[in-house]
mmCIF file of the N, C-alpha and C atoms, coordinates in Angstrom:
data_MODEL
# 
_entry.id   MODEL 
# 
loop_
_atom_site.group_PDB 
_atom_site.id 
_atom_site.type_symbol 
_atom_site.label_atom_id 
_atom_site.label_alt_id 
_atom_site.label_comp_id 
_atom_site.label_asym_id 
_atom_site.label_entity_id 
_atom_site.label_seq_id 
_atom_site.pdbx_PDB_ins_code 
_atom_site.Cartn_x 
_atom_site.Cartn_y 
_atom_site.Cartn_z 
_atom_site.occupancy 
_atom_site.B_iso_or_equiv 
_atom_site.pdbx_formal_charge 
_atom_site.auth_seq_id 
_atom_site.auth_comp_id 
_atom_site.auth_asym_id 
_atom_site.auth_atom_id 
_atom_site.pdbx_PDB_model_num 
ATOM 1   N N  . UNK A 1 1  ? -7.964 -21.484 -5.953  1.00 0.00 ? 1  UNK A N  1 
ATOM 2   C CA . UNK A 1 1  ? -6.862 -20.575 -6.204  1.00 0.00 ? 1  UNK A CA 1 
ATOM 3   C C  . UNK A 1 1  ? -7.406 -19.152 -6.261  1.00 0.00 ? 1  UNK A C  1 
ATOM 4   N N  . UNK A 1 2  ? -6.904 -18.223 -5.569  1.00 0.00 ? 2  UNK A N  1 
ATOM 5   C CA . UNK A 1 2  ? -7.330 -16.568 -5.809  1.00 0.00 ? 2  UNK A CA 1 
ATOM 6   C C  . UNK A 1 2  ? -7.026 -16.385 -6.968  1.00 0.00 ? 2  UNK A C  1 
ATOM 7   N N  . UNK A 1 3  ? -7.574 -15.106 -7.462  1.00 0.00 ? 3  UNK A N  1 
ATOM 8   C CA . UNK A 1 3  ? -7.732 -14.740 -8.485  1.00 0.00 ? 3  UNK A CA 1 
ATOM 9   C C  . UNK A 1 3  ? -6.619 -13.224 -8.267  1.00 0.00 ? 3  UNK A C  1 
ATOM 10  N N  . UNK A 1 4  ? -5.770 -12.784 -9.219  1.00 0.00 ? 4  UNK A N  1 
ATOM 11  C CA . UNK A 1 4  ? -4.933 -12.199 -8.940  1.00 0.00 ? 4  UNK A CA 1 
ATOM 12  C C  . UNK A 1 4  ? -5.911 -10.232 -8.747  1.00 0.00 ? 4  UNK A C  1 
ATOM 13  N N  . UNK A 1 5  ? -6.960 -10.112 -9.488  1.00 0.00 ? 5  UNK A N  1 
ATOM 14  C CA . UNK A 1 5  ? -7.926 -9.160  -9.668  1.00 0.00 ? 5  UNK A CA 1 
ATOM 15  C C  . UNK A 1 5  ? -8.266 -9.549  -7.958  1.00 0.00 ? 5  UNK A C  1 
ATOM 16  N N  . UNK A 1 6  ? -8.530 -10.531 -7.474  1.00 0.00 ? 6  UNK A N  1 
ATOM 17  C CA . UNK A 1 6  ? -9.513 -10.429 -6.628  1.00 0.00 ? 6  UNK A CA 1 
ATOM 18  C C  . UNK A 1 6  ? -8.243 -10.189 -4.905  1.00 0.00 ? 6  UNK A C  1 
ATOM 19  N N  . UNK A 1 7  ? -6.635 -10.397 -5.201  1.00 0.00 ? 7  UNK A N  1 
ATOM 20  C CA . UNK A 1 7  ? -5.979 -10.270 -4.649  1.00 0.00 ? 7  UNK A CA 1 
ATOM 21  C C  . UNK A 1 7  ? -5.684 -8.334  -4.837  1.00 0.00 ? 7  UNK A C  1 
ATOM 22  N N  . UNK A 1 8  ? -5.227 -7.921  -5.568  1.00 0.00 ? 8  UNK A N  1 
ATOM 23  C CA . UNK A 1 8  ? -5.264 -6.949  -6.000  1.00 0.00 ? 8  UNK A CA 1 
ATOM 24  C C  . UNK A 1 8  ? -6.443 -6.211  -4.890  1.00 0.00 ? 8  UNK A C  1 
ATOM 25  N N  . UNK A 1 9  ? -7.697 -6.434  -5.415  1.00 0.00 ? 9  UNK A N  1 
ATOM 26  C CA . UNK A 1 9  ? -8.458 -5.981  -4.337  1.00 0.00 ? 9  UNK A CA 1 
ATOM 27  C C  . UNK A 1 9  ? -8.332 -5.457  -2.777  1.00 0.00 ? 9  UNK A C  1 
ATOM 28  N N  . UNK A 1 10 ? -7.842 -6.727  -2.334  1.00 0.00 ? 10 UNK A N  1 
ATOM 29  C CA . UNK A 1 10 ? -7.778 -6.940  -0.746  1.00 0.00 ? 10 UNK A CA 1 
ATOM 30  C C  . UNK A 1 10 ? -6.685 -5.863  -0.654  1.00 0.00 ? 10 UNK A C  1 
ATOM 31  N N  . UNK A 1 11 ? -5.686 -6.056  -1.624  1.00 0.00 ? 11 UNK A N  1 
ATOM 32  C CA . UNK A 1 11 ? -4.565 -5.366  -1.166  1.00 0.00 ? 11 UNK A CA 1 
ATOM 33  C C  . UNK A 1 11 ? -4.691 -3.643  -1.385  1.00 0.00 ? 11 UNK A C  1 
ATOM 34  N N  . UNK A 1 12 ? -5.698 -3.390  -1.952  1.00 0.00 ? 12 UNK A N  1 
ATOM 35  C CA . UNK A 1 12 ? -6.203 -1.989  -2.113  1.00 0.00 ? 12 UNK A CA 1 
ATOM 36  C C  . UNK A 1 12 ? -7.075 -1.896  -0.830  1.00 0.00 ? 12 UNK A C  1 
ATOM 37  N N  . UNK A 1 13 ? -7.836 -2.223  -0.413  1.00 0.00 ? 13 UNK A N  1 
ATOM 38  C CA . UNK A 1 13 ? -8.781 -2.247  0.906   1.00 0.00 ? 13 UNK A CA 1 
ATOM 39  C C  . UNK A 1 13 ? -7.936 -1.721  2.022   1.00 0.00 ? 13 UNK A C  1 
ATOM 40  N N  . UNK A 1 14 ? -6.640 -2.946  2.064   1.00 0.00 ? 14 UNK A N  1 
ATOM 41  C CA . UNK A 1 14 ? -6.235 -2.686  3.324   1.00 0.00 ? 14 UNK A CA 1 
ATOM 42  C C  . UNK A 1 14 ? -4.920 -1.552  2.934   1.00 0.00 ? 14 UNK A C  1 
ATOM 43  N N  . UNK A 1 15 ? -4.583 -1.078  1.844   1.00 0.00 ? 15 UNK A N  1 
ATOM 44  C CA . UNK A 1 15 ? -3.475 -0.143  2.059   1.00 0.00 ? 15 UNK A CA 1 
ATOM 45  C C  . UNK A 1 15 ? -4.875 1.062   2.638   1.00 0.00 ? 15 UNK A C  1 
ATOM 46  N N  . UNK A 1 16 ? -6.404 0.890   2.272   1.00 0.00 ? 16 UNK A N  1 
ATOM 47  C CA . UNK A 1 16 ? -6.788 2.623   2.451   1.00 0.00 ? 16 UNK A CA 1 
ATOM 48  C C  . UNK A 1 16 ? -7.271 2.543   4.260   1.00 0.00 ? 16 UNK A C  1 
ATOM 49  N N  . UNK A 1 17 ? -7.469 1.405   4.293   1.00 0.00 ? 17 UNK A N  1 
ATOM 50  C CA . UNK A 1 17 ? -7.562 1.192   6.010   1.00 0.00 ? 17 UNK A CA 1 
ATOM 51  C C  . UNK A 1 17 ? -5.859 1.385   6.710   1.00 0.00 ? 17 UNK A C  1 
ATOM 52  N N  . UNK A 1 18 ? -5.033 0.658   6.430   1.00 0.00 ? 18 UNK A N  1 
ATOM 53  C CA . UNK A 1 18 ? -4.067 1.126   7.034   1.00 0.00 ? 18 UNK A CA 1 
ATOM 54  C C  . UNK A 1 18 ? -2.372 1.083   5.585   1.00 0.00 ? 18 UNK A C  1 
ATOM 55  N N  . UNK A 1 19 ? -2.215 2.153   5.349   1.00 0.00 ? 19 UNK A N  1 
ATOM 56  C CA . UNK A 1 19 ? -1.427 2.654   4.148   1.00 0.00 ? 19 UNK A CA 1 
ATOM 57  C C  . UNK A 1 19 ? -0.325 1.212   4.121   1.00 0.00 ? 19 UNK A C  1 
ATOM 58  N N  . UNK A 1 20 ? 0.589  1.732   5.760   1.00 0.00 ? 20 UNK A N  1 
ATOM 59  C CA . UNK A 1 20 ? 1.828  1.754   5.629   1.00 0.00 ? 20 UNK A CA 1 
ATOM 60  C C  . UNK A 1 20 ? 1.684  -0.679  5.667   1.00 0.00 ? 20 UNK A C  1 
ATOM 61  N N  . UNK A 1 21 ? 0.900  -0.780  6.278   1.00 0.00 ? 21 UNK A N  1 
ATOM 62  C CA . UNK A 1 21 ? 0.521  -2.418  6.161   1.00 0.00 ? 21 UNK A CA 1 
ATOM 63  C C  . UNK A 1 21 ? 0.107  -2.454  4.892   1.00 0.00 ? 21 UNK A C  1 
ATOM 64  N N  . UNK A 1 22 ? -0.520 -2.416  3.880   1.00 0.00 ? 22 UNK A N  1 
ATOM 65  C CA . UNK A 1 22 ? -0.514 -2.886  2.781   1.00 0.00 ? 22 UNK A CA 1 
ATOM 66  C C  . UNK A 1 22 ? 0.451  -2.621  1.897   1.00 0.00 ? 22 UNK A C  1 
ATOM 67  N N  . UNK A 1 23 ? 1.408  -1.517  2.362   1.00 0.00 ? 23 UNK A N  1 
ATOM 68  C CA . UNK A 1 23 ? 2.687  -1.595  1.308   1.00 0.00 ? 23 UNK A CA 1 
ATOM 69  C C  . UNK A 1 23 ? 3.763  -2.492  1.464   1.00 0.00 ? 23 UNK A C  1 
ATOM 70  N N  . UNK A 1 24 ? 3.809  -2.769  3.023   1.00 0.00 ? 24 UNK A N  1 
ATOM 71  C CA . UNK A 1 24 ? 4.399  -3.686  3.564   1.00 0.00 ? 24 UNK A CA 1 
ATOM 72  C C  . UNK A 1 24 ? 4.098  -4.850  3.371   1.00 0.00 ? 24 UNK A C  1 
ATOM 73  N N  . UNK A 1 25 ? 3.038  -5.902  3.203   1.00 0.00 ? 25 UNK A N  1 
ATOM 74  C CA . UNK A 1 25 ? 2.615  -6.843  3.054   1.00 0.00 ? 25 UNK A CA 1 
ATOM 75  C C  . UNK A 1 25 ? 3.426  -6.814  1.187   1.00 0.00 ? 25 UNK A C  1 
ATOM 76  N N  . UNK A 1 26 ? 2.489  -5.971  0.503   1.00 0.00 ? 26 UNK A N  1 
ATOM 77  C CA . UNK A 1 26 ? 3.822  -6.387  -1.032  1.00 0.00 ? 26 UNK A CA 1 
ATOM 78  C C  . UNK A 1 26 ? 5.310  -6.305  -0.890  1.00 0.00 ? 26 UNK A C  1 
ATOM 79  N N  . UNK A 1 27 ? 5.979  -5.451  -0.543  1.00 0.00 ? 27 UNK A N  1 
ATOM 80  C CA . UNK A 1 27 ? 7.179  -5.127  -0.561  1.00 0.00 ? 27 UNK A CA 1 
ATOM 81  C C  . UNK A 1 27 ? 8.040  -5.205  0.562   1.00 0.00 ? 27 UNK A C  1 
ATOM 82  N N  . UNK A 1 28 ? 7.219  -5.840  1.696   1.00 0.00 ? 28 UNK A N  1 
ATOM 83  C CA . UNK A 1 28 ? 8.174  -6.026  2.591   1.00 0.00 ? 28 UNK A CA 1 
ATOM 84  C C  . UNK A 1 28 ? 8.715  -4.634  3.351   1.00 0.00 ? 28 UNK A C  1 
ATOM 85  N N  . UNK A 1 29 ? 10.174 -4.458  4.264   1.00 0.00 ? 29 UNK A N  1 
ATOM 86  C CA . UNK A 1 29 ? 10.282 -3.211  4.722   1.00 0.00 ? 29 UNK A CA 1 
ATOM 87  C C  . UNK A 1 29 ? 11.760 -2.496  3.823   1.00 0.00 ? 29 UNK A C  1 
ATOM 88  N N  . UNK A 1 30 ? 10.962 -2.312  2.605   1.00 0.00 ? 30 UNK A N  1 
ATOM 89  C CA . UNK A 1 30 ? 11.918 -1.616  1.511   1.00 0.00 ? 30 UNK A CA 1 
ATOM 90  C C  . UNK A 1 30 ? 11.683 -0.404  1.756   1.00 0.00 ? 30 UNK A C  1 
ATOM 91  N N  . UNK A 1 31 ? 11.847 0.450   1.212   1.00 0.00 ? 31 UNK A N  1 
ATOM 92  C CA . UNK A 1 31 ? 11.634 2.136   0.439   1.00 0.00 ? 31 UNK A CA 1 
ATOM 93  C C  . UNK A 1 31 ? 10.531 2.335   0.915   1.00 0.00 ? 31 UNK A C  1 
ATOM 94  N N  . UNK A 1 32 ? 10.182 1.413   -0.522  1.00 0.00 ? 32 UNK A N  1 
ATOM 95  C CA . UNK A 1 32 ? 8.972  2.126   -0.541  1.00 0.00 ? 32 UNK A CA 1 
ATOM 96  C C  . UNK A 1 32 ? 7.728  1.879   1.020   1.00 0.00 ? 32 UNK A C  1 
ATOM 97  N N  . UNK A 1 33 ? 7.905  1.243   1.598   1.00 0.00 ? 33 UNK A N  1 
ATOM 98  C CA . UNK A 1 33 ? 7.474  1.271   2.916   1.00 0.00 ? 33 UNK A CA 1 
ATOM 99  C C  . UNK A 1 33 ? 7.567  2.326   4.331   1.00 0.00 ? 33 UNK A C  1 
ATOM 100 N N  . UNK A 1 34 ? 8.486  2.357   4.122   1.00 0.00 ? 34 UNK A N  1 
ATOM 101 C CA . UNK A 1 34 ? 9.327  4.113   4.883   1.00 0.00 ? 34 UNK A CA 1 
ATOM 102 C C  . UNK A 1 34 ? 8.733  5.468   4.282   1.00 0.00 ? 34 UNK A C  1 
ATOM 103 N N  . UNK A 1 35 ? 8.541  5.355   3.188   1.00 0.00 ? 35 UNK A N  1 
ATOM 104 C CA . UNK A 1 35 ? 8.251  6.630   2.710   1.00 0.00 ? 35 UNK A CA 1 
ATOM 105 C C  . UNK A 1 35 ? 6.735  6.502   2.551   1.00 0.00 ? 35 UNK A C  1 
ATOM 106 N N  . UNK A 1 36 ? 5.785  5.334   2.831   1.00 0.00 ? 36 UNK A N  1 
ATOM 107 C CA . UNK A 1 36 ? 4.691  5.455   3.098   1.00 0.00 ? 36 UNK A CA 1 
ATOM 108 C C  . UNK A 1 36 ? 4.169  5.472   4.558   1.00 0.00 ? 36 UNK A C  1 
ATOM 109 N N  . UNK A 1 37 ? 5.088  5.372   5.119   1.00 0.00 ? 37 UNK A N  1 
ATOM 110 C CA . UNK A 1 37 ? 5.113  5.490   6.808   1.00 0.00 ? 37 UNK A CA 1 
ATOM 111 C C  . UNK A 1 37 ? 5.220  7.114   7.336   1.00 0.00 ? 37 UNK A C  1 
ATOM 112 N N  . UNK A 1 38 ? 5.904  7.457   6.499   1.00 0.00 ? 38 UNK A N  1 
ATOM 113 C CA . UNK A 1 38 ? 6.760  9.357   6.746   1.00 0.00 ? 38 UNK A CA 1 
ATOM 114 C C  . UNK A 1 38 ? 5.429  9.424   6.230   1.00 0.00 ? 38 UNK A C  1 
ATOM 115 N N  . UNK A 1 39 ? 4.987  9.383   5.002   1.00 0.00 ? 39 UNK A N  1 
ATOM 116 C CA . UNK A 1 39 ? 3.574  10.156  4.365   1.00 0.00 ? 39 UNK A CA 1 
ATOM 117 C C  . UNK A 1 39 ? 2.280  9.539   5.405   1.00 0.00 ? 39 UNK A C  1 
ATOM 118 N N  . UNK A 1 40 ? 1.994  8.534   5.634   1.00 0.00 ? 40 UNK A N  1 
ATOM 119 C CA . UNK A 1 40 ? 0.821  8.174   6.639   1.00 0.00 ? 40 UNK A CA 1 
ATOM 120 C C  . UNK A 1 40 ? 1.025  9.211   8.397   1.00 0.00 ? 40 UNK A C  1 
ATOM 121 N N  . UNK A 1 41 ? 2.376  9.156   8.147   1.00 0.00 ? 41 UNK A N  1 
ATOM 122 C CA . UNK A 1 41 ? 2.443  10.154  10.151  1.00 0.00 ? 41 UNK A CA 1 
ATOM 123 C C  . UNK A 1 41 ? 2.645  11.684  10.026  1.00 0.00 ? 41 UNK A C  1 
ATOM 124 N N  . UNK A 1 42 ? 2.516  12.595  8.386   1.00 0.00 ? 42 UNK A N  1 
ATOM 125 C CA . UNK A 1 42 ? 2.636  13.421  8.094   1.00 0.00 ? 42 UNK A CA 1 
ATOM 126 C C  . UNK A 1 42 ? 0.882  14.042  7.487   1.00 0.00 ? 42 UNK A C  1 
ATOM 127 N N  . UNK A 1 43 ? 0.145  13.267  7.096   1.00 0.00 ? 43 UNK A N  1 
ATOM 128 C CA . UNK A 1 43 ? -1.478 13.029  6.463   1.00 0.00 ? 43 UNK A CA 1 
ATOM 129 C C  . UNK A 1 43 ? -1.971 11.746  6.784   1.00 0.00 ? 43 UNK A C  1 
ATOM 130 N N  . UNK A 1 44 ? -2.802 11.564  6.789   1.00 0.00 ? 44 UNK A N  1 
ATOM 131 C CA . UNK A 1 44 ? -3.288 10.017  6.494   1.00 0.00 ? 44 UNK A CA 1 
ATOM 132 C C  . UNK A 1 44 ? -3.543 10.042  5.279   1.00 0.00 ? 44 UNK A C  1 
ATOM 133 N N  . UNK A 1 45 ? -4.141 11.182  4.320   1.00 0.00 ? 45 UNK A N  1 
ATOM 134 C CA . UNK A 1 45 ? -4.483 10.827  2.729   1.00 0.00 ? 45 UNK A CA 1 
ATOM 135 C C  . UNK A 1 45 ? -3.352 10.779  2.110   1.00 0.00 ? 45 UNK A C  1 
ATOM 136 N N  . UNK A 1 46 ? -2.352 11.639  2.448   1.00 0.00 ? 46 UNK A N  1 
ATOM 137 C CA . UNK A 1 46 ? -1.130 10.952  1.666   1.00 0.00 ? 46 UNK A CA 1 
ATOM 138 C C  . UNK A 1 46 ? -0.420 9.958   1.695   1.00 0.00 ? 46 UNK A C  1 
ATOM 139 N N  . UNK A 1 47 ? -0.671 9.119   2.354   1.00 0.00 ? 47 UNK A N  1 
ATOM 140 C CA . UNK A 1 47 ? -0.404 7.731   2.838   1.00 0.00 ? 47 UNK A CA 1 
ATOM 141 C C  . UNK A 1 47 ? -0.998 7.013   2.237   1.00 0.00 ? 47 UNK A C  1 
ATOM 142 N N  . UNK A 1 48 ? -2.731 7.456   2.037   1.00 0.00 ? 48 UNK A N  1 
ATOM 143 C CA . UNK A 1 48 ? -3.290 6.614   1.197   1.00 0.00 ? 48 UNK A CA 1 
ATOM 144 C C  . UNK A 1 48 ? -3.111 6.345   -0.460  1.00 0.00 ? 48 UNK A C  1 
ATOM 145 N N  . UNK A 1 49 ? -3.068 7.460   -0.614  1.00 0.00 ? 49 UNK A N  1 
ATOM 146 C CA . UNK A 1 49 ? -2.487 7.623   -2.089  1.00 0.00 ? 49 UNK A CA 1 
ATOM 147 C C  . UNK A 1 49 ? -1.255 7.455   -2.637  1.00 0.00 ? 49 UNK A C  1 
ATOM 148 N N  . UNK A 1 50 ? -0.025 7.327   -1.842  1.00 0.00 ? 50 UNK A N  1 
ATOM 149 C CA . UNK A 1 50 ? 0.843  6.608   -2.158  1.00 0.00 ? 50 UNK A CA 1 
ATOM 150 C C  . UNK A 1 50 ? 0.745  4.964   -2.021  1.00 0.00 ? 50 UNK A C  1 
ATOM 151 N N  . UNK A 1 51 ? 0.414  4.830   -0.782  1.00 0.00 ? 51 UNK A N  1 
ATOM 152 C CA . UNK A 1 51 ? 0.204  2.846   -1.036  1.00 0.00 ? 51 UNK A CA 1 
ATOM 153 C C  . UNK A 1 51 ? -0.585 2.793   -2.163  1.00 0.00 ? 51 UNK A C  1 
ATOM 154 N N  . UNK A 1 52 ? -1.866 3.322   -2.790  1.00 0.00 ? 52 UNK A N  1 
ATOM 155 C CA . UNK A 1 52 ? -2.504 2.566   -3.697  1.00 0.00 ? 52 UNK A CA 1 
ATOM 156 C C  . UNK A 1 52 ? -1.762 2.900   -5.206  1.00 0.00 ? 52 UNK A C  1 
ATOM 157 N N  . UNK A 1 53 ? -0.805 3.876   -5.040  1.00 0.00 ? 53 UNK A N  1 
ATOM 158 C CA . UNK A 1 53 ? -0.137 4.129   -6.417  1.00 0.00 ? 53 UNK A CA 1 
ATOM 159 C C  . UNK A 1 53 ? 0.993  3.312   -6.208  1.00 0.00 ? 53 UNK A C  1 
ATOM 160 N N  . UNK A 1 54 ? 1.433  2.684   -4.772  1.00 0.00 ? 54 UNK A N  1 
ATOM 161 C CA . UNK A 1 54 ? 2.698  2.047   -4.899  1.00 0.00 ? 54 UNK A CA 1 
ATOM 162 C C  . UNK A 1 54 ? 2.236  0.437   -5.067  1.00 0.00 ? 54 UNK A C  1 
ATOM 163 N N  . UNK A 1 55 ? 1.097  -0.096  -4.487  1.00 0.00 ? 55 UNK A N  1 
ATOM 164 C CA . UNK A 1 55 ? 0.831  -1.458  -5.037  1.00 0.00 ? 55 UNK A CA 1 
ATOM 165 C C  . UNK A 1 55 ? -0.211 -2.049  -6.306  1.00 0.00 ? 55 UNK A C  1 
ATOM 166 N N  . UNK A 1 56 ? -0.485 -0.499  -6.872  1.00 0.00 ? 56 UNK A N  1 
ATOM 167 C CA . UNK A 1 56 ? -1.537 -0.840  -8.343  1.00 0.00 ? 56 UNK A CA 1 
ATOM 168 C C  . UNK A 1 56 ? -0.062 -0.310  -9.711  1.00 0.00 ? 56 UNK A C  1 
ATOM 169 N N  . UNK A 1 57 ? 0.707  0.183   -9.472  1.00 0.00 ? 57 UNK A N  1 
ATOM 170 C CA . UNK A 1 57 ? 1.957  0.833   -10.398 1.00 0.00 ? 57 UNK A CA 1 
ATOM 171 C C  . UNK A 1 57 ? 2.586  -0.810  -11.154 1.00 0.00 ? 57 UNK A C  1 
ATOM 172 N N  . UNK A 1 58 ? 2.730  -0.593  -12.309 1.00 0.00 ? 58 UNK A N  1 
ATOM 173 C CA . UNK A 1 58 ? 3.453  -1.774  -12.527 1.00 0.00 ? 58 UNK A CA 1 
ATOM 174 C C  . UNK A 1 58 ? 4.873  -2.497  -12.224 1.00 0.00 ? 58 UNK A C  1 
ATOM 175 N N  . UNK A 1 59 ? 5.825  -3.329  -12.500 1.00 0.00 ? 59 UNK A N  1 
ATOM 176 C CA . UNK A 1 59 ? 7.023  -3.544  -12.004 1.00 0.00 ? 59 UNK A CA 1 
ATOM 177 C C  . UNK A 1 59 ? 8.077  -3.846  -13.223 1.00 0.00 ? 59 UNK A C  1 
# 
């Protein structure tokens, strides 16, 4: 069984390799996916820093 720390991980890796896929992979194509898509084709660092504040943020 993964470990939810060690999921967490992966899912930080791949939002800083590609933003708008790791926000998507949690949330599917909600909001918050669009607006990490507008921020990734507007910067790439702001892309990054929103996916990792949008899939480490609590719920």
């Amino acid at each position: 069984m993964v470990d939810e720390g060690t999921a967490n991980c992966v899912d930080i890796l791949i939002a800083i390799l590609l933003p708008p896929l790791g926000v998507f992979l949690k949330f599917g194509c909600s909001v918050e996916f669009w607006v990490c898509l507008v921020l990734t084709v507007l910067g790439y660092v702001p892309g990054i820093l929103y996916a990792v504040y949008a899939i480490t943020r609590e719920m």
